[in-house]
NUTORBA-939218 format. One line per field, with one value per residue (C-alpha): residue number from 1; residue in three letters; x, y, z. Coordinates in Angstrom, 1 decimal. Example, Ala and Ser with C-alpha at 12.3 -4.5 7.8 and 13.67 -1.06 7.14 Angstrom:
<recs>
nr (1,2)
rest (ALA,SER)
east (12.3,13.7)
north (-4.5,-1.1)
up (7.8,7.1)
</recs>
This chain:
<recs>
nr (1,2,3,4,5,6,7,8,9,10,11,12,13,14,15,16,17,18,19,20,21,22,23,24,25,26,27,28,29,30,31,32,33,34,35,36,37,38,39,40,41,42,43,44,45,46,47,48,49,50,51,52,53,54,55,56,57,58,59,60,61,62,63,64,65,66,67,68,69,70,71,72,73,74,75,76,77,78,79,80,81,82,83,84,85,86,87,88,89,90,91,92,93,94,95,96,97,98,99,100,101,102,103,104,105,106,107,108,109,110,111,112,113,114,115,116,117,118,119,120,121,122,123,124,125,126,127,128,129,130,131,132,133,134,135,136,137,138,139,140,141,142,143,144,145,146,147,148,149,150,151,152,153,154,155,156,157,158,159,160,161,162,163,164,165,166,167,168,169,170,171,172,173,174,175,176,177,178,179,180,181,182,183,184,185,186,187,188,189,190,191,192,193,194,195,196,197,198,199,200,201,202,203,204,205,206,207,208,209,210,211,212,213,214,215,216,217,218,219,220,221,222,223,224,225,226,227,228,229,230,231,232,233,234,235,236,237,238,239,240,241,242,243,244,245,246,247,248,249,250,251,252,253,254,255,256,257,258,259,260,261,262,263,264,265,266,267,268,269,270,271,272,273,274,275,276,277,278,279,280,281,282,283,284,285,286,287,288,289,290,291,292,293,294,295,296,297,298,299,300,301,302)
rest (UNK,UNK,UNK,UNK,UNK,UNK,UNK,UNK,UNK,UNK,UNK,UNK,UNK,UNK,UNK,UNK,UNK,UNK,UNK,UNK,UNK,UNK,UNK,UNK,UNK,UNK,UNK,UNK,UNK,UNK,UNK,UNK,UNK,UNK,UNK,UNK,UNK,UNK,UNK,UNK,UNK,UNK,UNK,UNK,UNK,UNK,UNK,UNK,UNK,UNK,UNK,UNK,UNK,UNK,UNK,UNK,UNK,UNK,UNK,UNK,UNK,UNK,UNK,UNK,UNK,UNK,UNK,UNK,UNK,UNK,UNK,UNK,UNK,UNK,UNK,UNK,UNK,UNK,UNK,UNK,UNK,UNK,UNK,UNK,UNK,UNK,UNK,UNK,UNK,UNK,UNK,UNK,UNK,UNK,UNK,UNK,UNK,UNK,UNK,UNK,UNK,UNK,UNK,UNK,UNK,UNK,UNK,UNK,UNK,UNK,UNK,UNK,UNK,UNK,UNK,UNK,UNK,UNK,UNK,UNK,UNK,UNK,UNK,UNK,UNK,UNK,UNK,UNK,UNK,UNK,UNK,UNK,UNK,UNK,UNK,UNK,UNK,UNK,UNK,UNK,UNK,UNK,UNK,UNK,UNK,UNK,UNK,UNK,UNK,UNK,UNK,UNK,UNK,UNK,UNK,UNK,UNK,UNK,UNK,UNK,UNK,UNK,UNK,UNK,UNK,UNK,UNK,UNK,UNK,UNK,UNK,UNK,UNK,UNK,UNK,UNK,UNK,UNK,UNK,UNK,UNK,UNK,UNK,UNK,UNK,UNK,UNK,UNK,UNK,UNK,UNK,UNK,UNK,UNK,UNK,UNK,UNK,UNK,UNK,UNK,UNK,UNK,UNK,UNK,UNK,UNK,UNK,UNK,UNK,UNK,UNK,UNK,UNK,UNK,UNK,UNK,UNK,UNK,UNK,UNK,UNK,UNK,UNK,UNK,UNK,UNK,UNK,UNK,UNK,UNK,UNK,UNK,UNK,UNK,UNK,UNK,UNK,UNK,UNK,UNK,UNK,UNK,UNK,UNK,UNK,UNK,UNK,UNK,UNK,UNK,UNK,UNK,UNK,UNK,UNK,UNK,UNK,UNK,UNK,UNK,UNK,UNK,UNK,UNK,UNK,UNK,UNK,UNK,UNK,UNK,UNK,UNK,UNK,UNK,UNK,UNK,UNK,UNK,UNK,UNK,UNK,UNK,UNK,UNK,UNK,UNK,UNK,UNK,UNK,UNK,UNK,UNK,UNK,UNK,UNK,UNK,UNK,UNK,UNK,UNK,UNK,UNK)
east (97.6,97.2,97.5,95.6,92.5,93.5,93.7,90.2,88.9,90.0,88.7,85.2,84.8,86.1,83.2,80.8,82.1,81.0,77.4,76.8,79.5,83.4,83.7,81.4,82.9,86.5,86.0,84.5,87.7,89.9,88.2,88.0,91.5,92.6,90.1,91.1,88.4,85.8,83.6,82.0,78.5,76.6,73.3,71.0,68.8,66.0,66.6,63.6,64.0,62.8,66.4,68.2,69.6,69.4,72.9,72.3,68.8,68.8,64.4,62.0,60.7,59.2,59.1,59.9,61.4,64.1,64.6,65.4,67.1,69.9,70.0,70.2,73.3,74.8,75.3,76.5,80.5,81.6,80.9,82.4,78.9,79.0,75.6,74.6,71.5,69.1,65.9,63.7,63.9,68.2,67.9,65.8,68.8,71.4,70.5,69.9,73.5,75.6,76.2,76.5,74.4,71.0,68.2,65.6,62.0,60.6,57.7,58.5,56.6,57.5,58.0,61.5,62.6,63.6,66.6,66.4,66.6,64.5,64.9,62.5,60.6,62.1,59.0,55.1,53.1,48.9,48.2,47.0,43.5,41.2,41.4,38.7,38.2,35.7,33.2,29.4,27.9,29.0,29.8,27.2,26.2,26.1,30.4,30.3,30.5,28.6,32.0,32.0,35.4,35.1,34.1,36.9,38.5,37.0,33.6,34.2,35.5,32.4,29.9,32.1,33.6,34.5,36.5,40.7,42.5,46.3,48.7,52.3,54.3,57.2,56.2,54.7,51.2,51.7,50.5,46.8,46.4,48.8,46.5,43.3,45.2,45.6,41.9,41.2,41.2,43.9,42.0,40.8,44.4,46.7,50.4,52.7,56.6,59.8,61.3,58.1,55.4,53.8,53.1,52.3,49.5,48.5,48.0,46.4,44.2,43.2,42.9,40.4,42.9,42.1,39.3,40.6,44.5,45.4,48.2,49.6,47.9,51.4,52.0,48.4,49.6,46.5,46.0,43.2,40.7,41.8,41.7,37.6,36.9,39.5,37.5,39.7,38.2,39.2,39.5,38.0,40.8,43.6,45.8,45.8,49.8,52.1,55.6,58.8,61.5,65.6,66.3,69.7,71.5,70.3,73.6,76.1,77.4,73.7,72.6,75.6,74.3,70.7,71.8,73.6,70.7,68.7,70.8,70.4,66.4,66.5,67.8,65.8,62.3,63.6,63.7,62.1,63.4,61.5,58.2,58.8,59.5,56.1,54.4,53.9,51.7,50.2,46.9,48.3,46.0,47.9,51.1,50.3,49.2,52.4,54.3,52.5,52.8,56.6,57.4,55.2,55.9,59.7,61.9,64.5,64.3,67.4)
north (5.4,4.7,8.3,9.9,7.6,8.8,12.8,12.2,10.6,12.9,15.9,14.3,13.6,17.6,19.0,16.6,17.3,20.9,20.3,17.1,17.0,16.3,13.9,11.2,11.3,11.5,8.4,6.7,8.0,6.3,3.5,3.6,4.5,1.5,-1.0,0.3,-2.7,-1.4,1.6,4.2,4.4,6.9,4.8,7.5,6.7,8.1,8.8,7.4,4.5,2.0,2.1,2.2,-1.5,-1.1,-3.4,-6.0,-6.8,-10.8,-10.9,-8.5,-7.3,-3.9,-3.3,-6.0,-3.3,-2.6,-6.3,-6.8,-3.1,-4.7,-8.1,-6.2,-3.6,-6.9,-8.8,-5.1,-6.9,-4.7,-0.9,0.7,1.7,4.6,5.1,8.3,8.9,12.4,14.0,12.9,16.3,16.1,12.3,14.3,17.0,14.9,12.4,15.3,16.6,13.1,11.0,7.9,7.8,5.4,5.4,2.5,2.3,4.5,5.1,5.5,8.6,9.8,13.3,11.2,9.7,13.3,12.5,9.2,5.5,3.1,-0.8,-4.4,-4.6,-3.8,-4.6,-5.0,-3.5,-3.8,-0.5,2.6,2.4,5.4,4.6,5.9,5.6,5.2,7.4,7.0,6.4,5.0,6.8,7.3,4.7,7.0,7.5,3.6,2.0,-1.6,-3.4,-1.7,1.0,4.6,6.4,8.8,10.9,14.2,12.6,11.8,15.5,16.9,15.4,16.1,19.1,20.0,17.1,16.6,14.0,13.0,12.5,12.4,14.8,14.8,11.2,9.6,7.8,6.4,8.0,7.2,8.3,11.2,12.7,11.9,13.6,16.9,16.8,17.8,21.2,22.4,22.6,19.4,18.3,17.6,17.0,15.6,15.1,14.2,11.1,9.7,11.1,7.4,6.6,10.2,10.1,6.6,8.6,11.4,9.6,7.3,10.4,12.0,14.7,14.3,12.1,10.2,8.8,7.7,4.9,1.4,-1.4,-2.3,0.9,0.5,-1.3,-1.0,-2.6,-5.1,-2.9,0.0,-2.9,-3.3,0.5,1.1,1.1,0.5,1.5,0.7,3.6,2.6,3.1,2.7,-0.4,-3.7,-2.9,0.1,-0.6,0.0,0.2,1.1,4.4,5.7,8.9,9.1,8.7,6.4,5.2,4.9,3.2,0.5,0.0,-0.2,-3.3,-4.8,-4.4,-5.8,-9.3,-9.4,-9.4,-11.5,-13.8,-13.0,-13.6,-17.1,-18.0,-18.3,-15.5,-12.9,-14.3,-15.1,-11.4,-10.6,-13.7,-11.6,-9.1,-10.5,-12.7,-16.4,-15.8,-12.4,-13.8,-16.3,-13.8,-12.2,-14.7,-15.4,-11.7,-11.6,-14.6,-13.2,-9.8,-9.5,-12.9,-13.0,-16.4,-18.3)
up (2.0,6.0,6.5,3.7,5.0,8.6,7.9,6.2,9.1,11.2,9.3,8.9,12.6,13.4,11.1,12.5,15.8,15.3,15.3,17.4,20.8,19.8,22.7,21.0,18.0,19.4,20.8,17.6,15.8,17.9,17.7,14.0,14.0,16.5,14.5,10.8,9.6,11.5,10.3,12.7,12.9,15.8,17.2,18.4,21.4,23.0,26.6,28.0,30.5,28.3,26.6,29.6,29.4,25.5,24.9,27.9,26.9,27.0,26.9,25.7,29.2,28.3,24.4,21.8,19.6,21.9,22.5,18.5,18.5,21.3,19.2,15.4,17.6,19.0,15.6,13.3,14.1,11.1,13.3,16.0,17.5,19.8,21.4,21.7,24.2,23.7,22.5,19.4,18.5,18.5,16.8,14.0,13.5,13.5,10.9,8.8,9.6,10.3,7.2,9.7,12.1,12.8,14.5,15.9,16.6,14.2,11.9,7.9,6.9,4.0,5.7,7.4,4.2,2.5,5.2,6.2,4.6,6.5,6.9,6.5,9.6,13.0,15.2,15.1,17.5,18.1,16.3,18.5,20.2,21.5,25.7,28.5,31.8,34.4,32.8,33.7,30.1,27.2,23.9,21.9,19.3,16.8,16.7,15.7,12.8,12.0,12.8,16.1,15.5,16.4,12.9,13.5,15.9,15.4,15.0,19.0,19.9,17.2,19.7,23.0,22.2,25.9,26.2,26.1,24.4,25.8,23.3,23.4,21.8,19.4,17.9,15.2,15.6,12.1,8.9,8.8,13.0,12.2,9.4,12.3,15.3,13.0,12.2,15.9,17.5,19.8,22.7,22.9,23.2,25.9,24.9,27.2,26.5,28.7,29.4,31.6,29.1,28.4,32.2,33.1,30.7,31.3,35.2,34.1,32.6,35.8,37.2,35.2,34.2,30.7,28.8,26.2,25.6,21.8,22.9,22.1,23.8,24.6,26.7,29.0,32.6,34.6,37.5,38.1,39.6,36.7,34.1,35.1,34.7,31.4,27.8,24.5,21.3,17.2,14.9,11.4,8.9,11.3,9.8,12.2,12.9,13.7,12.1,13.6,11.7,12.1,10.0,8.9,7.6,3.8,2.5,1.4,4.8,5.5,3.0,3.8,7.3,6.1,3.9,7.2,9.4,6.8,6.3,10.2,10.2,7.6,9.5,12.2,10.4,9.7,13.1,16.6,18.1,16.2,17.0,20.0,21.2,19.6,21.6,25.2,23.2,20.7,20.5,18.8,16.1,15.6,15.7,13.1,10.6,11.1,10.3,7.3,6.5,7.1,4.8,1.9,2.1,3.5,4.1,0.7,-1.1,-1.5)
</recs>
């Protein structure tokens, strides 16, 4: 029996091999073959440098997703994880092409779950807001609503229509923002990419090189003097939250490592640790609603 489950192993990690780089999963199938409890499972990362210290994070310095990402990898005893650093646009072929393979940090649209299983909650962040700079007058009354949110997006660029939005490309802005961005005309938008693309536009946009930026609060680090000068507007519609969650392979060995990481934030929600990595960006009034929202919505009862 040891040898039949080794040959088909062996013969699932050479066809995988094929289409994603035979020297990752060589080494996951000696691991799986040196640990024969222990299951492979690929854990695709962006390479951007916010995941650079992805399995030594001990505090949620930059992004409290990849703070609980590093604590949900650490606690998954029953893989062999072999992390696999590259492009959004690679991490979207190979979970359509690797039965075991997950991914963190992402937004469930249902566009990703023709291909992909998601899990409970990964992270919360202070959904996207419409960003300006420095500009001499205000925007005009009339793109507000009475509860002070921008009426929409292409109401802005309908009364500016000489003006460019930055956006980062290849990502999800969450399906409400999503179904706003593609409202707008091309040439009112800027799209940036690479590894650097969230500071480069945060620049650009200090600079005057474009008008507007759609980003995360989170993601803004203005200095004092920018922090003055930098305007931050709601969109009406847009929910109070962007969720993160950890997405797998939509298949059996996917579906398995779903129902682990999801024991593991269960767990999490129960505790201080989850809140806590929230507390650096979020208002304490904030962070009490999402607790409240956790344990109605998402914590199991015993």
């Amino acid at each position: 029996m040891k040898t039949l489950n080794r040959y088909h192993v062996m013969s699932v990690f050479y066809i995988l091999s094929l289409s994603i780089g035979s020297d990752v999963f060589a080494r996951a199938f000696e691991q799986a073959v040196q640990n024969n409890d222990k299951k492979p499972l690929i854990w695709l990362v962006e390479d951007k440098k916010e995941n650079l210290n992805l399995l030594t994070m001990s505090a949620p310095t930059t992004s409290v997703a990849t703070y609980i990402e590093s604590r949900v990898i650490g606690q998954l005893k029953q893989y062999d994880i072999v992390v696999q650093r590259m492009s959004i646009k690679r991490i979207e072929q190979v979970l359509q092409t690797t039965p075991n393979a997950c991914v963190a940090n992402r937004a469930k649209l249902e566009s990703r779950q023709k291909y992909s299983l998601f899990s409970t909650p990964q992270a919360f962040y202070l959904t996207h807001k419409l960003f300006r700079y420095n500009q001499r007058t205000p925007l005009d009354e009339q793109l507000f609503n009475a509860d002070g949110e921008i009426t929409s997006l292409k109401a802005v660029f309908d009364y500016t229509p000489n003006e460019i939005i930055g956006l980062a490309s290849g990502v999800s802005f969450g399906p409400f923002l999503d179904i706003e961005v593609g409202k707008l005309a091309k040439k009112n938008i800027y799209f940036r990419g690479g590894v650097n693309r969230v500071t480069a536009l945060e620049a650009m946009l200090y600079a005057n090189r474009v008008d507007y930026l759609l980003a995360l609060p989170i993601d803004m680090k203005p200095n004092q003097a920018q922090k003055a000068l930098l305007e931050q507007h709601a969109i009406a519609g847009a929910p109070p939250y962007l969720i993160a969650h950890i997405s797998c392979s939509k298949s059996q060995e996917g579906a398995a490592a779903i129902n682990a990481i999801n024991d593991i934030l269960d767990k999490m929600y129960r505790g201080e640790d989850y809140y806590l990595a929230h507390k650096k960006w979020f208002p304490e009034q904030d962070l009490i609603k999402l607790q409240r929202y956790l344990k109605e919505k998402f914590v199991k009862t015993p």
